[in-house]
CHARMM internal coordinates of N, CA and C (Angstrom, degrees):
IC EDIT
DIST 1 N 1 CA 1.4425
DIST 1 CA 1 C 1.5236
ANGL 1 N 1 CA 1 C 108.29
DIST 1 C 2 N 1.2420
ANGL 1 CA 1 C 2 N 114.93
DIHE 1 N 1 CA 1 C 2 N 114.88
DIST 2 N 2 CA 1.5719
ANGL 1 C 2 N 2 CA 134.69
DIHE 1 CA 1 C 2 N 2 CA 171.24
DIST 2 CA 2 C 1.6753
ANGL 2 N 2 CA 2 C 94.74
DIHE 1 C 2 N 2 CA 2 C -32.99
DIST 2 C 3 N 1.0242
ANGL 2 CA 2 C 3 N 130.26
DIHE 2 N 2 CA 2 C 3 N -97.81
DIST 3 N 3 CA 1.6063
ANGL 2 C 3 N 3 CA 140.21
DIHE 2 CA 2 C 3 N 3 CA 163.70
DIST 3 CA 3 C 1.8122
ANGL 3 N 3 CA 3 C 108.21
DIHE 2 C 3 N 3 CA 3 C 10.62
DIST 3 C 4 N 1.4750
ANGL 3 CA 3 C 4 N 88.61
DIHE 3 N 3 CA 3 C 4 N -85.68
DIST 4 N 4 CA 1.9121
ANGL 3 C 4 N 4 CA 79.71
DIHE 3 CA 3 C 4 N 4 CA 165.84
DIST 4 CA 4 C 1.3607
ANGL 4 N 4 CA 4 C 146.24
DIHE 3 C 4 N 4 CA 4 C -71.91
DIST 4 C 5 N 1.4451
ANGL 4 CA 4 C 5 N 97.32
DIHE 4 N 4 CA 4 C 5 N 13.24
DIST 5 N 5 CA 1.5242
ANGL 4 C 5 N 5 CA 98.46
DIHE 4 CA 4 C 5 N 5 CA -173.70
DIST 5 CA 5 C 1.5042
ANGL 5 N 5 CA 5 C 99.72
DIHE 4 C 5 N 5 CA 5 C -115.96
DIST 5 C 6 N 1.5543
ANGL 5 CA 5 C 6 N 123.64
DIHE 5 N 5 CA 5 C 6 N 13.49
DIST 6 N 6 CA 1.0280
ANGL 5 C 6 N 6 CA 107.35
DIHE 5 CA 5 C 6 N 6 CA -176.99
DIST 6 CA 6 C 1.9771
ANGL 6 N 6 CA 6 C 101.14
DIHE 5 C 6 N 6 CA 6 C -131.16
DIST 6 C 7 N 1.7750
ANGL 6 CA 6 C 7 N 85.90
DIHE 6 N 6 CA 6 C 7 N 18.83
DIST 7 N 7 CA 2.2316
ANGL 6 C 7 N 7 CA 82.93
DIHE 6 CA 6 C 7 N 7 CA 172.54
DIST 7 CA 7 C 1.3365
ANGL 7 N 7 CA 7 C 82.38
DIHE 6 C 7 N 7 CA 7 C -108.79
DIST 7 C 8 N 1.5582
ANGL 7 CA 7 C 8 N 99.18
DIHE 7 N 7 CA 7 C 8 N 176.79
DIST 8 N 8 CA 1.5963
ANGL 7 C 8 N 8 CA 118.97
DIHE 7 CA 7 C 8 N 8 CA 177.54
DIST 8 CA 8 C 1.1478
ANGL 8 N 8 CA 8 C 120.53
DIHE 7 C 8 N 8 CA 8 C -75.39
DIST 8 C 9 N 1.6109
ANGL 8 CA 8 C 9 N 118.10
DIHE 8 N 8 CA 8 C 9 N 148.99
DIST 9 N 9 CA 1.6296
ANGL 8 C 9 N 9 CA 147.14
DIHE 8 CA 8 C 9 N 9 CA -174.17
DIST 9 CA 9 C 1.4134
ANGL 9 N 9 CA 9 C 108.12
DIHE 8 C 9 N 9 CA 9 C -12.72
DIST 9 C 10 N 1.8545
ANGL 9 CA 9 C 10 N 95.43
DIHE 9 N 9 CA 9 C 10 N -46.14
DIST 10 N 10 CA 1.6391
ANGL 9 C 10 N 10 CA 87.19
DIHE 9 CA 9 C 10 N 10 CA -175.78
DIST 10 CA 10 C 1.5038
ANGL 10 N 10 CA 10 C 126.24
DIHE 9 C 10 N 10 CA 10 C -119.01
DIST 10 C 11 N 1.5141
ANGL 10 CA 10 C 11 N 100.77
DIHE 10 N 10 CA 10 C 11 N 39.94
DIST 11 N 11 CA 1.3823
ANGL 10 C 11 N 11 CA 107.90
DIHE 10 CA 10 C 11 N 11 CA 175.27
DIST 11 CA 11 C 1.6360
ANGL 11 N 11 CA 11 C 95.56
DIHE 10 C 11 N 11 CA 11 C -61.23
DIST 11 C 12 N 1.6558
ANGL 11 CA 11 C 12 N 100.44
DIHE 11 N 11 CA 11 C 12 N 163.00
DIST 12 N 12 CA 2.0289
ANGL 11 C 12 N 12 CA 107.07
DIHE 11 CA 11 C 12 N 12 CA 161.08
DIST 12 CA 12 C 1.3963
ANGL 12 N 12 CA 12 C 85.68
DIHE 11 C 12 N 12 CA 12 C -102.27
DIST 12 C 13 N 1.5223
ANGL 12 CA 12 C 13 N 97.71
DIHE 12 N 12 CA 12 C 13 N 165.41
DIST 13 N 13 CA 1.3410
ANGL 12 C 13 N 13 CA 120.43
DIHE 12 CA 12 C 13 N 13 CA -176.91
DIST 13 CA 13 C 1.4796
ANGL 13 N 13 CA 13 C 134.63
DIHE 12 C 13 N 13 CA 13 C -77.46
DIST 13 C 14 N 1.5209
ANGL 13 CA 13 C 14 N 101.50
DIHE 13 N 13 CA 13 C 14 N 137.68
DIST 14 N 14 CA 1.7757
ANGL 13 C 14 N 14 CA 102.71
DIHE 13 CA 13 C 14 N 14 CA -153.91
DIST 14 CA 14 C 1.6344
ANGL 14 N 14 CA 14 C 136.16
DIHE 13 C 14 N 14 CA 14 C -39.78
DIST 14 C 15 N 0.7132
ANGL 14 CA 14 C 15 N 108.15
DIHE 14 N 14 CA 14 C 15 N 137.09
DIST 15 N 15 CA 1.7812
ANGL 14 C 15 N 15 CA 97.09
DIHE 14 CA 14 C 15 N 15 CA 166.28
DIST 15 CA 15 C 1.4181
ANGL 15 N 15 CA 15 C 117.62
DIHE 14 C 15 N 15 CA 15 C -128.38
DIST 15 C 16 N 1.5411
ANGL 15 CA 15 C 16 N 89.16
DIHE 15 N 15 CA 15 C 16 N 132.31
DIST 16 N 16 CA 1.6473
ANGL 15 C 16 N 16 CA 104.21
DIHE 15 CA 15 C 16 N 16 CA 174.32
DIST 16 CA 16 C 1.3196
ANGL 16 N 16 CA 16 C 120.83
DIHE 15 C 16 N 16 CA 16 C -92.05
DIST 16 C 17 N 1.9033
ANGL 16 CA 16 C 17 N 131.87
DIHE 16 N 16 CA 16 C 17 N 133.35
DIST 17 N 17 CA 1.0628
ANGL 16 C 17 N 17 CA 128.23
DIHE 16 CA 16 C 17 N 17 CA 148.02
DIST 17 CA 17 C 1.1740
ANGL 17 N 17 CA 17 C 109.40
DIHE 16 C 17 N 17 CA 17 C -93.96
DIST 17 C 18 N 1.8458
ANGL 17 CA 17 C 18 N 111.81
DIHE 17 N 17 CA 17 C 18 N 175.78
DIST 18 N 18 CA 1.1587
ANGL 17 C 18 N 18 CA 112.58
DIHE 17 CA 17 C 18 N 18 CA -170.33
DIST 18 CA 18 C 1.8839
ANGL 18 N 18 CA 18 C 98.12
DIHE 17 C 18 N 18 CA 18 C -122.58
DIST 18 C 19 N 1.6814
ANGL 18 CA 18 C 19 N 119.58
DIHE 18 N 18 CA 18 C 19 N 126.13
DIST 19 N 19 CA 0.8031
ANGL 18 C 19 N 19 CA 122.87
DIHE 18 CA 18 C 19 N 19 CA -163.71
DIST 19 CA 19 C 1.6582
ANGL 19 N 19 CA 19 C 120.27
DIHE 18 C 19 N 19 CA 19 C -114.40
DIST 19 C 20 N 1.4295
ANGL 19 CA 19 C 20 N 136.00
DIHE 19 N 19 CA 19 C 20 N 157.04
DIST 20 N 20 CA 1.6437
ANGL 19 C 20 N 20 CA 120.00
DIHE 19 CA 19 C 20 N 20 CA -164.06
DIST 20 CA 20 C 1.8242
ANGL 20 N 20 CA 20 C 100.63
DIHE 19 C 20 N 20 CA 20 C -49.08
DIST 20 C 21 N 1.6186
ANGL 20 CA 20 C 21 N 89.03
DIHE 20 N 20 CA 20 C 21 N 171.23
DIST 21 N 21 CA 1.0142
ANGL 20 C 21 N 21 CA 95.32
DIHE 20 CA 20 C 21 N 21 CA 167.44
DIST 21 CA 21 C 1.9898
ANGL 21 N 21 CA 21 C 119.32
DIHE 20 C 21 N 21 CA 21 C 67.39
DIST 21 C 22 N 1.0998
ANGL 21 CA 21 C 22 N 108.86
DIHE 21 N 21 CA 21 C 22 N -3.29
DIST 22 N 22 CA 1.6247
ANGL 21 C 22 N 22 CA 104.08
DIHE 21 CA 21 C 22 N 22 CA 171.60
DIST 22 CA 22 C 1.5029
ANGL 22 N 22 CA 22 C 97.89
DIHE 21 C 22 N 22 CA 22 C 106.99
DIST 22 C 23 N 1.6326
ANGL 22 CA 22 C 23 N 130.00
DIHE 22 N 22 CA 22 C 23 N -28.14
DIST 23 N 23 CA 1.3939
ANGL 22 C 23 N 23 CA 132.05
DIHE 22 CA 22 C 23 N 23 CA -178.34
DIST 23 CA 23 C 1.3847
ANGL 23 N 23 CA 23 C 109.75
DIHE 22 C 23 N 23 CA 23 C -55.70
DIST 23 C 24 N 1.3844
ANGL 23 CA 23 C 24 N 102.15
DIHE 23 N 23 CA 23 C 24 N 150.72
DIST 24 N 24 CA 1.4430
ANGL 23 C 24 N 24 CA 112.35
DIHE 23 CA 23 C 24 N 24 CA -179.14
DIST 24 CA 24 C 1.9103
ANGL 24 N 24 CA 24 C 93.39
DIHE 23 C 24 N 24 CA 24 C -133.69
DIST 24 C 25 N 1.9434
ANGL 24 CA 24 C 25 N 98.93
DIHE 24 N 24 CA 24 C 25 N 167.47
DIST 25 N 25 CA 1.8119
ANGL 24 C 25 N 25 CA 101.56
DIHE 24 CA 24 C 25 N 25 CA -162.51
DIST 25 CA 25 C 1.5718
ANGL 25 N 25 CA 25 C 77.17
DIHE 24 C 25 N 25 CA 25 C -129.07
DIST 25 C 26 N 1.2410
ANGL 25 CA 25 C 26 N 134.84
DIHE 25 N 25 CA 25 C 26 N 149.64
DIST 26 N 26 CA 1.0561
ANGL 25 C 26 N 26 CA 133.44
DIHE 25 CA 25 C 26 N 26 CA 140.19
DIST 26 CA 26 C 1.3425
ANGL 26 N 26 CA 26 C 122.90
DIHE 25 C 26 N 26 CA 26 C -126.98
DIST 26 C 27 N 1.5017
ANGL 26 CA 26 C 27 N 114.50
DIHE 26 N 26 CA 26 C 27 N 147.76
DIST 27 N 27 CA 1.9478
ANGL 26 C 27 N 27 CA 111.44
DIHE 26 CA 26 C 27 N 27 CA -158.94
DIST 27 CA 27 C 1.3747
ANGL 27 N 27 CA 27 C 95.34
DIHE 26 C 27 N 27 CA 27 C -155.33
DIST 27 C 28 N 1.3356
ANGL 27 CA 27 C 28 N 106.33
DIHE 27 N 27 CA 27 C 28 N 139.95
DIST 28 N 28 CA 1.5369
ANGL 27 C 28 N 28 CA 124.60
DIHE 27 CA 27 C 28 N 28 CA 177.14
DIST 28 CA 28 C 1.7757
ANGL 28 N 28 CA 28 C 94.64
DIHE 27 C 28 N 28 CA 28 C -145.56
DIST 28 C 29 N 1.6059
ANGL 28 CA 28 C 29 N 84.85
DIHE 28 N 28 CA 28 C 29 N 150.14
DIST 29 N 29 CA 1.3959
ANGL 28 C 29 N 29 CA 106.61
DIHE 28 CA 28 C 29 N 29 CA 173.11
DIST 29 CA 29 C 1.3734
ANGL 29 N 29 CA 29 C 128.26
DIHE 28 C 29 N 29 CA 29 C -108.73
DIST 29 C 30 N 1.2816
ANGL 29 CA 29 C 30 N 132.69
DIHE 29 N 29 CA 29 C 30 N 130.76
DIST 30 N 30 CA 1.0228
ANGL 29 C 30 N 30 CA 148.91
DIHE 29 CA 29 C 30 N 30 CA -168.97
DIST 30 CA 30 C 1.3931
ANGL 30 N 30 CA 30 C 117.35
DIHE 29 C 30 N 30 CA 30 C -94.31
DIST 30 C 31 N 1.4952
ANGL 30 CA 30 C 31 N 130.38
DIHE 30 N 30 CA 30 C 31 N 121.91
DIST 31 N 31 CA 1.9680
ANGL 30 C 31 N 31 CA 110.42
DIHE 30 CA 30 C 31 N 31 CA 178.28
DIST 31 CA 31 C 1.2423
ANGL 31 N 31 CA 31 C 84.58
DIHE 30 C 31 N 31 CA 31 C -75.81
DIST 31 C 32 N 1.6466
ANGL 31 CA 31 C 32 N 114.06
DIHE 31 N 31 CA 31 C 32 N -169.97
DIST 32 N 32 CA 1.2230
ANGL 31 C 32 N 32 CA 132.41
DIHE 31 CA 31 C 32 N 32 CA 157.13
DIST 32 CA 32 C 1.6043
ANGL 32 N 32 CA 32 C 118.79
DIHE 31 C 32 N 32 CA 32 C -101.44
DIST 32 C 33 N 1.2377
ANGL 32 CA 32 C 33 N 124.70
DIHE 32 N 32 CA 32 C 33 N 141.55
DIST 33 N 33 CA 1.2759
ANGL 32 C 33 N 33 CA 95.93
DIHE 32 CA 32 C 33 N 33 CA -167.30
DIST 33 CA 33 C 1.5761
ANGL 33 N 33 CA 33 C 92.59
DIHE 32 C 33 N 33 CA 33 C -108.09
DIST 33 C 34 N 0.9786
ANGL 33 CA 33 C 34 N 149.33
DIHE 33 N 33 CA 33 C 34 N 37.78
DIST 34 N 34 CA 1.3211
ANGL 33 C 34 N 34 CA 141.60
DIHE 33 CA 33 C 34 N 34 CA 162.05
DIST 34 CA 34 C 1.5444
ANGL 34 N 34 CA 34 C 110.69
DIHE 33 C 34 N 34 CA 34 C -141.05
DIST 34 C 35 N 1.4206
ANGL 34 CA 34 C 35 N 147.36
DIHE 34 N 34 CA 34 C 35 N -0.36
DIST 35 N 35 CA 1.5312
ANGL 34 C 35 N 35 CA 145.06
DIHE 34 CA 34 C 35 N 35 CA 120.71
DIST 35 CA 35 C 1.9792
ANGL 35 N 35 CA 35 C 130.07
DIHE 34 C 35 N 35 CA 35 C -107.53
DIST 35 C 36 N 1.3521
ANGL 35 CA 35 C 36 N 78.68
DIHE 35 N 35 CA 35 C 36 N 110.91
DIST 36 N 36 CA 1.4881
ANGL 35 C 36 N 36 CA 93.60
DIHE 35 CA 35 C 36 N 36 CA -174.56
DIST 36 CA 36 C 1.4133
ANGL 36 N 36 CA 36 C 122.60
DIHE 35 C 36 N 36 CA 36 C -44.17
DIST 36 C 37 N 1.0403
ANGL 36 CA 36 C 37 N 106.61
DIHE 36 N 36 CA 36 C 37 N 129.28
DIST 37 N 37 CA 1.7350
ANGL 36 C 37 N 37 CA 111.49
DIHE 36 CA 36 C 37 N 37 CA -175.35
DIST 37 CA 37 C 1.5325
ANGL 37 N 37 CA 37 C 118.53
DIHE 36 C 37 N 37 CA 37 C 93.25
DIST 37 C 38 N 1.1594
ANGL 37 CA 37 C 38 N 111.02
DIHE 37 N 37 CA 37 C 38 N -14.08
DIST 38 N 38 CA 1.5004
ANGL 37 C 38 N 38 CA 123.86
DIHE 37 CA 37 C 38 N 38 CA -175.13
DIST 38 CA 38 C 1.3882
ANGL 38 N 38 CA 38 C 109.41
DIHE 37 C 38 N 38 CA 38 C -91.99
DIST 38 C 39 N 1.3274
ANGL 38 CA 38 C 39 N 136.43
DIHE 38 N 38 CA 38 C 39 N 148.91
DIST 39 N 39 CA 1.3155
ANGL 38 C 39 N 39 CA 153.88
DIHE 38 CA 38 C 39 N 39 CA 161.97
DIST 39 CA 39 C 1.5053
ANGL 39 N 39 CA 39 C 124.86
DIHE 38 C 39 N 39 CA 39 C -146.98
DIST 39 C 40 N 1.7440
ANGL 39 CA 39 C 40 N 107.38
DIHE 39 N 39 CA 39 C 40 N 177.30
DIST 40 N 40 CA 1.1336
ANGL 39 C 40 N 40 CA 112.45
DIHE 39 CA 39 C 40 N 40 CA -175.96
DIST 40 CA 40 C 1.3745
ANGL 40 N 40 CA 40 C 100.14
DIHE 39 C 40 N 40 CA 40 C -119.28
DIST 40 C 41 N 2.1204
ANGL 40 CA 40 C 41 N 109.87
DIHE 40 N 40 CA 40 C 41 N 138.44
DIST 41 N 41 CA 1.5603
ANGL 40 C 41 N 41 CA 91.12
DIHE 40 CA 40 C 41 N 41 CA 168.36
DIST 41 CA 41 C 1.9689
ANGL 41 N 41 CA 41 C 91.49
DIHE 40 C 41 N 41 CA 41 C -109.57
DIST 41 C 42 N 1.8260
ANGL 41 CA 41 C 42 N 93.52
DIHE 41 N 41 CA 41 C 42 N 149.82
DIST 42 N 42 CA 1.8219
ANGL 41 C 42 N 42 CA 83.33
DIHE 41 CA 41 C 42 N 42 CA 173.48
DIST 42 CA 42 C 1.7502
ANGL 42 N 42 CA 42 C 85.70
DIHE 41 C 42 N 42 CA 42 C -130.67
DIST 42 C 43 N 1.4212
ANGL 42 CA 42 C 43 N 90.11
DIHE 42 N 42 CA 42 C 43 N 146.75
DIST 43 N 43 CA 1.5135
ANGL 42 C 43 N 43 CA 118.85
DIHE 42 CA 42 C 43 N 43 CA -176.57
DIST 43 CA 43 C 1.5095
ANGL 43 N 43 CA 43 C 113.22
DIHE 42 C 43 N 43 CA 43 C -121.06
DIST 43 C 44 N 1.1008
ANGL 43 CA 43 C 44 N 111.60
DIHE 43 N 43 CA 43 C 44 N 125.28
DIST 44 N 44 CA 1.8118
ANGL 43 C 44 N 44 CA 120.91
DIHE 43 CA 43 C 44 N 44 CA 164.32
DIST 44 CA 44 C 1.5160
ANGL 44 N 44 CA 44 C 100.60
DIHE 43 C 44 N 44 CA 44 C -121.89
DIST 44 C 45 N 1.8385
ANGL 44 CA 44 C 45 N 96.52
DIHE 44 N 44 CA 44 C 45 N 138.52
DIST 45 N 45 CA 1.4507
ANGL 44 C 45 N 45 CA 108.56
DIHE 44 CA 44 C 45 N 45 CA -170.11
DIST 45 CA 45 C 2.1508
ANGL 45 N 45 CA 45 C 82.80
DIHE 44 C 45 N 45 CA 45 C -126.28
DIST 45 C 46 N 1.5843
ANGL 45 CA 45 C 46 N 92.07
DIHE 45 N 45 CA 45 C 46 N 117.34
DIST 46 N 46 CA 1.6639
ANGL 45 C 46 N 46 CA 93.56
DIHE 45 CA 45 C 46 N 46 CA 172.10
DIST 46 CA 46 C 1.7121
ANGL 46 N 46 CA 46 C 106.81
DIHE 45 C 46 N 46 CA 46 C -119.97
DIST 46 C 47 N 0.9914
ANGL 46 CA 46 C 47 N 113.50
DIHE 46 N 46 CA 46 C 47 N 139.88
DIST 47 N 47 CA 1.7060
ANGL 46 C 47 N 47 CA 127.00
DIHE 46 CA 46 C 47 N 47 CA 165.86
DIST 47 CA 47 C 1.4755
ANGL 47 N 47 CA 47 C 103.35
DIHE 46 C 47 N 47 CA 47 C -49.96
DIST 47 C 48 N 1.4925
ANGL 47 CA 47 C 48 N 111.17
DIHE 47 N 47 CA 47 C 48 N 173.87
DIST 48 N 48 CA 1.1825
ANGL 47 C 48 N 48 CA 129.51
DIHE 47 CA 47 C 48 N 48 CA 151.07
DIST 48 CA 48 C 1.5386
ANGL 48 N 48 CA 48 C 127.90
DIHE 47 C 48 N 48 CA 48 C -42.59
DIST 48 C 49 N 0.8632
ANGL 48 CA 48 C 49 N 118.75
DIHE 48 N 48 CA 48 C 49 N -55.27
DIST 49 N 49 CA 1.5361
ANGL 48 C 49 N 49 CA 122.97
DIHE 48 CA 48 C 49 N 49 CA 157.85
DIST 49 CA 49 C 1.1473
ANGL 49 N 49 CA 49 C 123.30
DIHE 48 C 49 N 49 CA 49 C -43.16
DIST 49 C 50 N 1.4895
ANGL 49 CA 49 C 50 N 124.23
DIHE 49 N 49 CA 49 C 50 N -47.46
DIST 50 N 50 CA 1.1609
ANGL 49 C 50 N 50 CA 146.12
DIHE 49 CA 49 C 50 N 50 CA 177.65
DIST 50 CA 50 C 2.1190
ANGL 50 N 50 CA 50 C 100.19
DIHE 49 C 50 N 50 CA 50 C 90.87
DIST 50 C 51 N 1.5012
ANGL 50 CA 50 C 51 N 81.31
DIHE 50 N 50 CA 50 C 51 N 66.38
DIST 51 N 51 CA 1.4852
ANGL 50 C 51 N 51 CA 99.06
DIHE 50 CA 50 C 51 N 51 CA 166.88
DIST 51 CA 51 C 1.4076
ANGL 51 N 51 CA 51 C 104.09
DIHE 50 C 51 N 51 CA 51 C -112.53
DIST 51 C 52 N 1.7232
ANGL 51 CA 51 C 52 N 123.92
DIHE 51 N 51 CA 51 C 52 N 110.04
DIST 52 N 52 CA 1.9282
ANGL 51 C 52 N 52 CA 100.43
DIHE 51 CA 51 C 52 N 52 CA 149.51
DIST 52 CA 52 C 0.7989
ANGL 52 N 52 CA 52 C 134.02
DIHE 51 C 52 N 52 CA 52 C -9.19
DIST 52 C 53 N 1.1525
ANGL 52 CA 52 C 53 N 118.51
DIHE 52 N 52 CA 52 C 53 N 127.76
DIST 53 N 53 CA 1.4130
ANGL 52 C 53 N 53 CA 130.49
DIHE 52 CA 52 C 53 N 53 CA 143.80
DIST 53 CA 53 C 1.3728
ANGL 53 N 53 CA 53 C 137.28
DIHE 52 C 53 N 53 CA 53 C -82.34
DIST 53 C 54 N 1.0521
ANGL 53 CA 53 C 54 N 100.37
DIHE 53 N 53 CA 53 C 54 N -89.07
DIST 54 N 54 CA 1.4711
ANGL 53 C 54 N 54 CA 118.72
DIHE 53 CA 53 C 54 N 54 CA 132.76
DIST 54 CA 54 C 1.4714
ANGL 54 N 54 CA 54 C 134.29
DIHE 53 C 54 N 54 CA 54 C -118.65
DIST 54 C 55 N 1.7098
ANGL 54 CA 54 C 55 N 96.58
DIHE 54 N 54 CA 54 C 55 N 176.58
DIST 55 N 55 CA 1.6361
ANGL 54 C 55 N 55 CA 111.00
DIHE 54 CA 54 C 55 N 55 CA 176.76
DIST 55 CA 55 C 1.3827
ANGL 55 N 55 CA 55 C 125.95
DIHE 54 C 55 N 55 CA 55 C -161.46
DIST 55 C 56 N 1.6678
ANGL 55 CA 55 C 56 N 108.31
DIHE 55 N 55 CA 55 C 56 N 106.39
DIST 56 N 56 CA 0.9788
ANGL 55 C 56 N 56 CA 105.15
DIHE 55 CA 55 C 56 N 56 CA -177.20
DIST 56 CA 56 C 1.3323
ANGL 56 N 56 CA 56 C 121.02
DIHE 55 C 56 N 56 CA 56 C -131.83
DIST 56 C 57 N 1.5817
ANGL 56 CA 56 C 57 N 120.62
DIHE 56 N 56 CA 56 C 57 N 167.16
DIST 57 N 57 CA 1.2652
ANGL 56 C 57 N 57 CA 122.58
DIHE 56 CA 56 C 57 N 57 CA -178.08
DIST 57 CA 57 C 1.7458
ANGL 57 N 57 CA 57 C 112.64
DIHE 56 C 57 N 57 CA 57 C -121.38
DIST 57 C 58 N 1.2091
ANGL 57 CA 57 C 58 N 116.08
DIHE 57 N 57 CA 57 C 58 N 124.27
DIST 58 N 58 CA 1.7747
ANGL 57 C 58 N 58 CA 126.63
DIHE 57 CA 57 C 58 N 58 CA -157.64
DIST 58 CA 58 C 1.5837
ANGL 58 N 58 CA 58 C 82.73
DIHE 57 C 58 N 58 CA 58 C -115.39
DIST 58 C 59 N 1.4208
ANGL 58 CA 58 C 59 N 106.19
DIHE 58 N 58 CA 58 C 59 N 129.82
DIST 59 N 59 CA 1.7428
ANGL 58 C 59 N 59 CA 112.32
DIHE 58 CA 58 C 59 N 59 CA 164.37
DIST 59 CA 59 C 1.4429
ANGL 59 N 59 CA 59 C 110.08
DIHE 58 C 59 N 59 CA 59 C -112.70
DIST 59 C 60 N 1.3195
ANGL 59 CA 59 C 60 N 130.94
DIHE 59 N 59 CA 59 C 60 N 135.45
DIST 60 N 60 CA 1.2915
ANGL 59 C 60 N 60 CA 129.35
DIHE 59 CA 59 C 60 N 60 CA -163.32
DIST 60 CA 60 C 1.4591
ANGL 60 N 60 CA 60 C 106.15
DIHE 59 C 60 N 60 CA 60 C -105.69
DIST 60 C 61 N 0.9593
ANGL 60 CA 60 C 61 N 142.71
DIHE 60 N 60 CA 60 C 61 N 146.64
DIST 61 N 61 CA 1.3984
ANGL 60 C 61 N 61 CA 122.54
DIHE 60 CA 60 C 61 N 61 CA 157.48
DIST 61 CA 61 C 1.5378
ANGL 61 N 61 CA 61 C 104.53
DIHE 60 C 61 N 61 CA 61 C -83.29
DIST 61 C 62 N 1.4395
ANGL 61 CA 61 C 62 N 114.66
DIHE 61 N 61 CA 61 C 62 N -171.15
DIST 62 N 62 CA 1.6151
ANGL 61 C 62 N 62 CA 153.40
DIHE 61 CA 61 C 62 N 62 CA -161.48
DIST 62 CA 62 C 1.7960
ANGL 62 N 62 CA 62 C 93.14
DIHE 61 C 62 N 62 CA 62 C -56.58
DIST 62 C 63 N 1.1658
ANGL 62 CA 62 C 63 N 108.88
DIHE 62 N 62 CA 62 C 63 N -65.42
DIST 63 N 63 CA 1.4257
ANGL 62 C 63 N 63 CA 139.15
DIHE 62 CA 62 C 63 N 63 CA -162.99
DIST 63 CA 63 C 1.5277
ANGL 63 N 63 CA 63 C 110.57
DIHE 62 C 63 N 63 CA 63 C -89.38
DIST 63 C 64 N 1.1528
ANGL 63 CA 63 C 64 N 109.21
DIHE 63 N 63 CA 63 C 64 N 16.30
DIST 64 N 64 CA 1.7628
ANGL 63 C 64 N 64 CA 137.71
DIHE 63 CA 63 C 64 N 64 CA 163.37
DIST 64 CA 64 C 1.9497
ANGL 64 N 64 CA 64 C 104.23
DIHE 63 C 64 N 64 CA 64 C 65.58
DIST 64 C 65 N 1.3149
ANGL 64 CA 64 C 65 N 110.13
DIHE 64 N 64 CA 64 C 65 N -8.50
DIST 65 N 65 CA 1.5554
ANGL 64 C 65 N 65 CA 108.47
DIHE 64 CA 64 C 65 N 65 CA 149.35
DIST 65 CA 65 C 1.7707
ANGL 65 N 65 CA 65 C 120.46
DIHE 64 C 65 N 65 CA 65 C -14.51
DIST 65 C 66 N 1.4551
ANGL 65 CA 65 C 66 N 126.39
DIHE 65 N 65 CA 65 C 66 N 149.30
DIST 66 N 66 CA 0.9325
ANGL 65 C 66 N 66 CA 101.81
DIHE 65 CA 65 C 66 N 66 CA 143.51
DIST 66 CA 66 C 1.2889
ANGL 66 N 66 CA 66 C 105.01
DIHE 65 C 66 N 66 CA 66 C -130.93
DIST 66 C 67 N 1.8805
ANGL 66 CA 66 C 67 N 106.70
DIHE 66 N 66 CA 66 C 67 N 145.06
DIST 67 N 67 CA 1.4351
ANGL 66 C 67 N 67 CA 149.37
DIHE 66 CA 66 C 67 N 67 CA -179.48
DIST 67 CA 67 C 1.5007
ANGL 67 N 67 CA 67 C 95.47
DIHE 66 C 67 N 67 CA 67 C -43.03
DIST 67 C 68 N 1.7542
ANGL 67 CA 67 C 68 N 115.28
DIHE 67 N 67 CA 67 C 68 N -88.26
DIST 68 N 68 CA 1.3390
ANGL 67 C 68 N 68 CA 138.61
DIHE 67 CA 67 C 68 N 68 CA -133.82
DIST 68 CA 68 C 1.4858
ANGL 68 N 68 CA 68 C 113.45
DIHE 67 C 68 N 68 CA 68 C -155.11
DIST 68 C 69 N 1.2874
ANGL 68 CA 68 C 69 N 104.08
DIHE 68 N 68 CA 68 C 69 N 104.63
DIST 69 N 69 CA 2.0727
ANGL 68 C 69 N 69 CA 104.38
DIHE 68 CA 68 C 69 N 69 CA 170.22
DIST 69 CA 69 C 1.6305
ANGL 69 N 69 CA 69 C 94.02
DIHE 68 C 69 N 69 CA 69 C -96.41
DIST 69 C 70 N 1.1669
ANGL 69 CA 69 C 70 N 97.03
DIHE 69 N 69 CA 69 C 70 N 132.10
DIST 70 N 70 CA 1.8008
ANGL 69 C 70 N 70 CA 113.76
DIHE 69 CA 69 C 70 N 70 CA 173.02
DIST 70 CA 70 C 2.2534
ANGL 70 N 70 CA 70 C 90.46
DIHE 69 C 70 N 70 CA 70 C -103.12
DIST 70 C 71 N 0.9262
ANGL 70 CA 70 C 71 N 126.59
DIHE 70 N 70 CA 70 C 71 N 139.77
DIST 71 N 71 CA 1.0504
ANGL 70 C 71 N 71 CA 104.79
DIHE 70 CA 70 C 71 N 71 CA 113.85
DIST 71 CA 71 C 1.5459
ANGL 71 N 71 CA 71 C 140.90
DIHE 70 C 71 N 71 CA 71 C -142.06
DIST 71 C 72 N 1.3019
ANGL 71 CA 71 C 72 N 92.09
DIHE 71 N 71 CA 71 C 72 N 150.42
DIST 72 N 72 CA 1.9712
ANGL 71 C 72 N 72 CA 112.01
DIHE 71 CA 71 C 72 N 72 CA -165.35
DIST 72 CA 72 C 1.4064
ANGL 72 N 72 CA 72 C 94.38
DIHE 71 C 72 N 72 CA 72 C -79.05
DIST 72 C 73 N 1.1262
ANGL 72 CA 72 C 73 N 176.74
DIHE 72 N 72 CA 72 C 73 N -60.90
DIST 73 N 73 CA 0.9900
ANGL 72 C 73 N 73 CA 147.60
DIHE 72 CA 72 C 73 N 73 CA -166.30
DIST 73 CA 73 C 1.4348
ANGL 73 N 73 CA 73 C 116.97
DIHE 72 C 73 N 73 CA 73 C -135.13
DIST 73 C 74 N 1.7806
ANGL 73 CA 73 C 74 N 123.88
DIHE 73 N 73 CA 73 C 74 N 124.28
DIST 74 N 74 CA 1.3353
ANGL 73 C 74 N 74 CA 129.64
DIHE 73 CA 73 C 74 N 74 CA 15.20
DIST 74 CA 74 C 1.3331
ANGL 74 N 74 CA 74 C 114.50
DIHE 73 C 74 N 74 CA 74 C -77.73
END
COOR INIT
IC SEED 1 N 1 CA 1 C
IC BUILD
């Protein structure tokens, strides 16, 4: 899967929901490797076609807060 082969070494492995319209979300989590307890979740939302939608990356802190939404695509 294109999707997981393009987060880091130590993502866990993807999961898909299934969203209206034929769209699907897929999200894996990332630890952090330099503050404990903290991670990243990154999400790609593709159409039926399998056009992007979006893409984003949510950093959580320790205390399940979240830090920082980037998003990378558009």
């Amino acid at each position: 899967m294109r999707f997981q082969n393009s987060l880091p070494k130590n993502a866990s492995p993807a999961r898909v929901y299934d969203l209206p319209k034929g769209s699907k979300a897929f999200q894996s989590n990332v630890p952090a490797t330099n503050i404990p307890g903290s991670f990243a979740t990154y999400e790609k939302q593709v159409d039926q076609a399998g056009v992007t939608l979006s893409y984003t990356k949510t950093t959580y802190a320790s205390d399940g807060s979240i830090v920082h939404v980037k998003q990378k695509f558009p």
